[in-house]
C-alpha positions as CSV (number, residue, x, y, z in Angstrom):
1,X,-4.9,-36.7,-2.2
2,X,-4.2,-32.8,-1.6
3,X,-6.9,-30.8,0.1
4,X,-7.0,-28.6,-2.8
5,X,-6.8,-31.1,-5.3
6,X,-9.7,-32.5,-3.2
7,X,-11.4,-29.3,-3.1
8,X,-10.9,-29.2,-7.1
9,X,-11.6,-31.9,-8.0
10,X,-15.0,-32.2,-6.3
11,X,-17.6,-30.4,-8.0
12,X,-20.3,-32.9,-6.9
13,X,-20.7,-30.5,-3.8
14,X,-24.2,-28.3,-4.4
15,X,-21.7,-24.8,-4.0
16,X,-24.4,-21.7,-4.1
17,X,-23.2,-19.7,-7.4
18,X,-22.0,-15.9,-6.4
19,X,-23.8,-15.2,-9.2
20,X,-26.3,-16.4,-12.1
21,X,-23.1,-18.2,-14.1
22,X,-24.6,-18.2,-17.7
23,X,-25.5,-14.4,-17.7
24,X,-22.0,-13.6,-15.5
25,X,-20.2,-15.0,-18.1
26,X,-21.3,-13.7,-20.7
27,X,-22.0,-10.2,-19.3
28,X,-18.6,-9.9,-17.3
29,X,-16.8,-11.9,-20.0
30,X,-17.9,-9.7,-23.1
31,X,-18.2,-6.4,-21.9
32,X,-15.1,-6.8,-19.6
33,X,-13.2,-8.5,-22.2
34,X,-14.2,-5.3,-24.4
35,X,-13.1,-2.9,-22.4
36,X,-10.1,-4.5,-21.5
37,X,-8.8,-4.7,-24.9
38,X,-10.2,-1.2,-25.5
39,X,-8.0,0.3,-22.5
40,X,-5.5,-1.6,-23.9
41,X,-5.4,0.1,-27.5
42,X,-6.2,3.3,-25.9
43,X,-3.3,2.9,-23.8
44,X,-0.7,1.6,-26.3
45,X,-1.3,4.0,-29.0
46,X,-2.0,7.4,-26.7
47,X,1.0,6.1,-24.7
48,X,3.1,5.7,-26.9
49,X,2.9,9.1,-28.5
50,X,2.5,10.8,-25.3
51,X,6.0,8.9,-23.8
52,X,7.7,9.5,-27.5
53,X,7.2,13.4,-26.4
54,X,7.5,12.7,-22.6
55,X,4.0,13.8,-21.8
56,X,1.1,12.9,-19.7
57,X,3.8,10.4,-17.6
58,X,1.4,10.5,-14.5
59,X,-2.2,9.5,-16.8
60,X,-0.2,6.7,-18.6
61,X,1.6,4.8,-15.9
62,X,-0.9,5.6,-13.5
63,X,-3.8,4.5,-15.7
64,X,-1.5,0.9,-16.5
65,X,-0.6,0.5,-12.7
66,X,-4.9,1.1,-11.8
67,X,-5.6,-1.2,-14.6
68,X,-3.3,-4.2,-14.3
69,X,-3.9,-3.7,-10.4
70,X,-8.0,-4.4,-11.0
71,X,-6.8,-7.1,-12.9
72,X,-4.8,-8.7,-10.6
73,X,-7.7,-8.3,-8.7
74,X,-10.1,-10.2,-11.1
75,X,-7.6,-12.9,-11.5
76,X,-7.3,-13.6,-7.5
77,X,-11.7,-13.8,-7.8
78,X,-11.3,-16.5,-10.2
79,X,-8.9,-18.3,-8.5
80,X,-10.7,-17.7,-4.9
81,X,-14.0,-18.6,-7.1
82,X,-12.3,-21.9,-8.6
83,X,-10.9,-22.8,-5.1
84,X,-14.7,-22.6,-3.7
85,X,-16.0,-24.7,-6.4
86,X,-17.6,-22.1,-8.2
87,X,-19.4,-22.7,-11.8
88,X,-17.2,-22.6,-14.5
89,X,-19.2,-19.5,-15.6
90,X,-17.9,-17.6,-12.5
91,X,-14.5,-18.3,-12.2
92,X,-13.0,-18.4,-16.2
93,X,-14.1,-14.9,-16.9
94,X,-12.9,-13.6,-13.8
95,X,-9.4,-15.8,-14.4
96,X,-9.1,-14.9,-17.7
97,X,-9.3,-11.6,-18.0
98,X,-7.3,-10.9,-14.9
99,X,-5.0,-13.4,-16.4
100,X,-4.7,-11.3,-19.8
101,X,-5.0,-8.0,-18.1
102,X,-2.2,-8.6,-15.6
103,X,0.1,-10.1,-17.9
104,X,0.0,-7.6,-20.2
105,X,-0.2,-4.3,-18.4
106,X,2.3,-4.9,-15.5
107,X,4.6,-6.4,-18.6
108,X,4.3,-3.6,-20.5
109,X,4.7,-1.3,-17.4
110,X,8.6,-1.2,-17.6
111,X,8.4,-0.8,-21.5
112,X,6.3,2.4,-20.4
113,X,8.9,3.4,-18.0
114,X,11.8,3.1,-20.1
115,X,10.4,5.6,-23.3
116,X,9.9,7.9,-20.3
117,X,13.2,7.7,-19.7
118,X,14.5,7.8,-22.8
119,X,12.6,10.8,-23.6
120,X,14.1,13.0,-20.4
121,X,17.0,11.6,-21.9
122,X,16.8,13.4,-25.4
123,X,15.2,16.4,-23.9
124,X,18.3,17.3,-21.0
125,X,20.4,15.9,-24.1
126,X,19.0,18.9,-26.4
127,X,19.2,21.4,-23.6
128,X,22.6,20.7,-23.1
129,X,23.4,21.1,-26.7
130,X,21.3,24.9,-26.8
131,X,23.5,25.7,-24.2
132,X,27.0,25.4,-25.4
Protein backbone atom coordinates (compact mmCIF):
# COMPACT_ATOMS: atom_id res chain seq x y z
CA UNK A 1 0.00 0.00 0.00
CA UNK A 2 0.89 3.74 -0.86
CA UNK A 3 2.16 5.96 1.93
CA UNK A 4 -0.55 8.22 1.24
CA UNK A 5 -3.14 5.85 0.77
CA UNK A 6 -1.64 4.64 4.22
CA UNK A 7 -1.70 7.99 5.55
CA UNK A 8 -5.49 8.23 4.33
CA UNK A 9 -6.69 5.57 5.10
CA UNK A 10 -5.60 5.57 8.78
CA UNK A 11 -7.67 7.64 10.87
CA UNK A 12 -7.15 5.36 13.90
CA UNK A 13 -4.12 7.71 14.69
CA UNK A 14 -5.22 10.19 17.75
CA UNK A 15 -4.18 13.47 15.15
CA UNK A 16 -4.60 16.76 17.47
CA UNK A 17 -7.53 18.75 15.50
CA UNK A 18 -6.15 22.44 14.19
CA UNK A 19 -9.10 23.44 15.42
CA UNK A 20 -12.54 22.51 17.46
CA UNK A 21 -13.96 20.50 14.12
CA UNK A 22 -17.77 20.77 14.88
CA UNK A 23 -17.78 24.69 15.45
CA UNK A 24 -14.88 25.07 12.38
CA UNK A 25 -17.28 23.60 10.24
CA UNK A 26 -19.87 25.11 10.77
CA UNK A 27 -18.48 28.57 11.33
CA UNK A 28 -15.93 28.45 8.35
CA UNK A 29 -18.33 26.41 6.33
CA UNK A 30 -21.49 28.89 6.63
CA UNK A 31 -20.11 32.07 6.85
CA UNK A 32 -17.30 31.32 4.23
CA UNK A 33 -19.65 29.51 2.07
CA UNK A 34 -21.87 32.87 2.34
CA UNK A 35 -19.53 35.14 1.50
CA UNK A 36 -18.24 33.24 -1.19
CA UNK A 37 -21.36 33.01 -3.07
CA UNK A 38 -21.95 36.69 -2.07
CA UNK A 39 -18.58 37.82 -3.81
CA UNK A 40 -19.56 35.76 -6.38
CA UNK A 41 -22.99 37.63 -7.26
CA UNK A 42 -21.40 40.76 -6.43
CA UNK A 43 -18.86 40.01 -8.93
CA UNK A 44 -20.96 38.56 -11.75
CA UNK A 45 -23.59 41.16 -11.86
CA UNK A 46 -21.22 44.49 -11.04
CA UNK A 47 -18.74 42.83 -13.54
CA UNK A 48 -20.60 42.37 -15.98
CA UNK A 49 -22.06 45.80 -16.34
CA UNK A 50 -18.91 47.36 -15.50
CA UNK A 51 -16.90 45.17 -18.47
CA UNK A 52 -20.20 45.68 -20.93
CA UNK A 53 -18.92 49.55 -20.57
CA UNK A 54 -15.16 48.77 -20.08
CA UNK A 55 -15.02 50.08 -16.55
CA UNK A 56 -13.45 49.41 -13.29
CA UNK A 57 -11.12 46.61 -15.31
CA UNK A 58 -8.49 46.77 -12.43
CA UNK A 59 -11.44 46.27 -9.21
CA UNK A 60 -12.96 43.36 -11.28
CA UNK A 61 -10.12 41.17 -12.42
CA UNK A 62 -8.13 42.15 -9.54
CA UNK A 63 -10.88 41.33 -6.99
CA UNK A 64 -11.44 37.58 -9.16
CA UNK A 65 -7.54 37.00 -9.29
CA UNK A 66 -7.46 37.98 -4.95
CA UNK A 67 -10.48 35.81 -4.65
CA UNK A 68 -9.88 32.66 -6.50
CA UNK A 69 -6.10 33.00 -5.29
CA UNK A 70 -7.52 32.75 -1.36
CA UNK A 71 -9.26 30.01 -2.60
CA UNK A 72 -6.77 28.11 -4.01
CA UNK A 73 -5.42 28.73 -0.86
CA UNK A 74 -8.31 27.20 1.22
CA UNK A 75 -8.36 24.25 -1.09
CA UNK A 76 -4.44 23.38 -0.62
CA UNK A 77 -5.51 23.64 3.69
CA UNK A 78 -7.96 21.03 3.13
CA UNK A 79 -5.98 18.91 1.22
CA UNK A 80 -2.67 19.51 3.55
CA UNK A 81 -5.48 19.05 6.46
CA UNK A 82 -6.82 15.68 4.78
CA UNK A 83 -3.20 14.46 4.14
CA UNK A 84 -2.48 15.01 8.11
CA UNK A 85 -5.47 13.10 9.08
CA UNK A 86 -7.38 15.90 10.14
CA UNK A 87 -11.25 15.59 11.23
CA UNK A 88 -13.59 15.61 8.58
CA UNK A 89 -14.87 18.92 10.09
CA UNK A 90 -11.43 20.61 9.22
CA UNK A 91 -10.56 19.59 6.02
CA UNK A 92 -14.26 19.50 3.81
CA UNK A 93 -14.91 23.11 4.52
CA UNK A 94 -11.64 24.19 3.74
CA UNK A 95 -11.74 21.63 0.36
CA UNK A 96 -14.89 22.60 -0.55
CA UNK A 97 -15.02 25.99 -0.75
CA UNK A 98 -11.55 26.32 -2.15
CA UNK A 99 -12.78 23.71 -4.47
CA UNK A 100 -15.89 25.86 -5.56
CA UNK A 101 -14.12 29.16 -5.23
CA UNK A 102 -11.21 28.20 -7.45
CA UNK A 103 -13.13 26.54 -10.01
CA UNK A 104 -15.31 29.18 -10.54
CA UNK A 105 -13.34 32.37 -10.28
CA UNK A 106 -10.13 31.42 -12.16
CA UNK A 107 -12.78 29.90 -14.86
CA UNK A 108 -14.62 32.73 -15.13
CA UNK A 109 -11.34 34.92 -15.16
CA UNK A 110 -10.86 34.58 -19.07
CA UNK A 111 -14.70 35.18 -19.65
CA UNK A 112 -13.82 38.54 -17.66
CA UNK A 113 -10.96 39.18 -19.82
CA UNK A 114 -12.51 38.68 -23.02
CA UNK A 115 -15.80 41.40 -22.41
CA UNK A 116 -12.80 43.69 -21.56
CA UNK A 117 -11.59 43.10 -24.70
CA UNK A 118 -14.43 43.23 -26.50
CA UNK A 119 -15.37 46.40 -25.09
CA UNK A 120 -11.86 48.34 -26.17
CA UNK A 121 -12.86 46.68 -29.19
CA UNK A 122 -16.27 48.69 -29.80
CA UNK A 123 -14.90 51.73 -28.20
CA UNK A 124 -11.43 52.19 -30.72
CA UNK A 125 -14.24 50.77 -33.23
CA UNK A 126 -16.55 54.01 -32.52
CA UNK A 127 -13.63 56.30 -32.44
CA UNK A 128 -12.53 55.32 -35.66
CA UNK A 129 -15.90 55.72 -37.13
CA UNK A 130 -16.20 59.71 -35.41
CA UNK A 131 -13.21 60.22 -37.17
CA UNK A 132 -13.84 59.65 -40.75
Amino acid sequence: MSPILHLLLSQSDAVEPWFDPQRFGSLYGGIGGAALGLLGAFFGSFGSKAAQSGRHRGLVLGGMTAIALVCLLSLFAGITALLLGQPYGIWYPFGIIGLIGTVVFFGLLPVMRKRYADAETRRLDAASLRRS
